[in-house]
N, C-alpha and C positions, 0 to 999 in steps of 0.2 A: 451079702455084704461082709458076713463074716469071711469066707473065705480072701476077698480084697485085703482084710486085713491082715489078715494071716500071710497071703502072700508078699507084700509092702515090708512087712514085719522082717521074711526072709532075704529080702534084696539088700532091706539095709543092713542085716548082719552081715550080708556076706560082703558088701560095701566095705562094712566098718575093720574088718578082717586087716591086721599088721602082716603085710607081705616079707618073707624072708627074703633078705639080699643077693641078689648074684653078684657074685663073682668071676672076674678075668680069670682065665686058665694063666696055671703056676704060679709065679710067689708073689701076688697080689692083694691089696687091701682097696676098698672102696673109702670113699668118705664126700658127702653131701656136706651142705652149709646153707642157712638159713638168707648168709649174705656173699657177695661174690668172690671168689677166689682168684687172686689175680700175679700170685706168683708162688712157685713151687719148686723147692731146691734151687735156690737163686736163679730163677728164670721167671722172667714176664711171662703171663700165659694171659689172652682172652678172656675176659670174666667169664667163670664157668660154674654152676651150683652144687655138680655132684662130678666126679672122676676117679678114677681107678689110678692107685701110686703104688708102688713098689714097699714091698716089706721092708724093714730095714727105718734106719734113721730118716725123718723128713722132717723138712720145714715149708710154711706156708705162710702165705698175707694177704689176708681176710679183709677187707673193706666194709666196716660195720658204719653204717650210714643213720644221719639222725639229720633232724630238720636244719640244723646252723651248721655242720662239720661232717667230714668225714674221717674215720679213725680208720688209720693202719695198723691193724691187731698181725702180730709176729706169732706164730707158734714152730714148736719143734718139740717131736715126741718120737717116740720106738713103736714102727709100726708091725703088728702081726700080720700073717699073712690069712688069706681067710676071712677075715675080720672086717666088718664095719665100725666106722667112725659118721658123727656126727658134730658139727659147731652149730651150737646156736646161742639166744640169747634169753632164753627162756629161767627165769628163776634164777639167775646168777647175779655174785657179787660183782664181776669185770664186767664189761661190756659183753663180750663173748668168752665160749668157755667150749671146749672141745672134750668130748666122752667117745668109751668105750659102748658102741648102740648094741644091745643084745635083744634076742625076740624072745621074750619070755613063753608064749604061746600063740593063740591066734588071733587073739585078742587086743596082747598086750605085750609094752617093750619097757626096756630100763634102759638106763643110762648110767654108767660106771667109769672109773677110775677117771675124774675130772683132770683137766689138763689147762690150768691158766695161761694167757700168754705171755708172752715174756715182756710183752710190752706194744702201749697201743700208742702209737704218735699220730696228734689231732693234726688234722691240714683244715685250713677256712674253704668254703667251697668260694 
């Protein structure tokens, strides 16, 4: 019995394991989002939750959805290359909030240099 446990024990760490990001070859950044991403450097895109942008200056609009409205969250940040990003809506004062996602080890990530947006305009569903 003991070993069951023991084994159980191992699946779920290795389950629970923060997987490091890939990245698109050359001067790219990833970035995920809790809610749909639905435009990207002035361009409608397909609602999408995670994609690959170009280093460099971007902008994005985030559809943060709540039971009576939906809100069009604006951001625009300096993207690195390399580098992941993440929007969510976890613990924040705005609606959404957009960080710098680092893997601290295997365990475990942080969240850095918060990125408010510039503004979220409510539509009635």
């Amino acid at each position: 019995m003991n070993i069951r446990l023991i084994t159980l024990f191992i699946i779920l760490s290795l389950a629970a394991c923060v997987q490091a990001p890939v990245f698109k070859a050359g001067n790219y950044a990833s970035i995920q989002s809790n809610y749909p991403i639905v435009k990207v450097n002035g361009v409608d895109v397909e609602p999408v939750y995670s994609l690959d942008i170009d280093a460099g200056e971007n902008s994005l609009v985030i559809i943060y959805n709540t039971y009576q409205y939906d809100y069009h969250c604006s951001f625009t940040w300096e993207a690195m290359a390399a580098t992941a990003y993440e929007v969510t809506d976890q613990e924040n004062r705005e609606p959404l909030t957009l960080y710098r996602w680092v893997r601290k080890n295997g365990l475990w990530a942080i969240r850095m240099d918060p990125v408010h947006p510039l503004r979220c305009v409510r539509d009635a569903r």
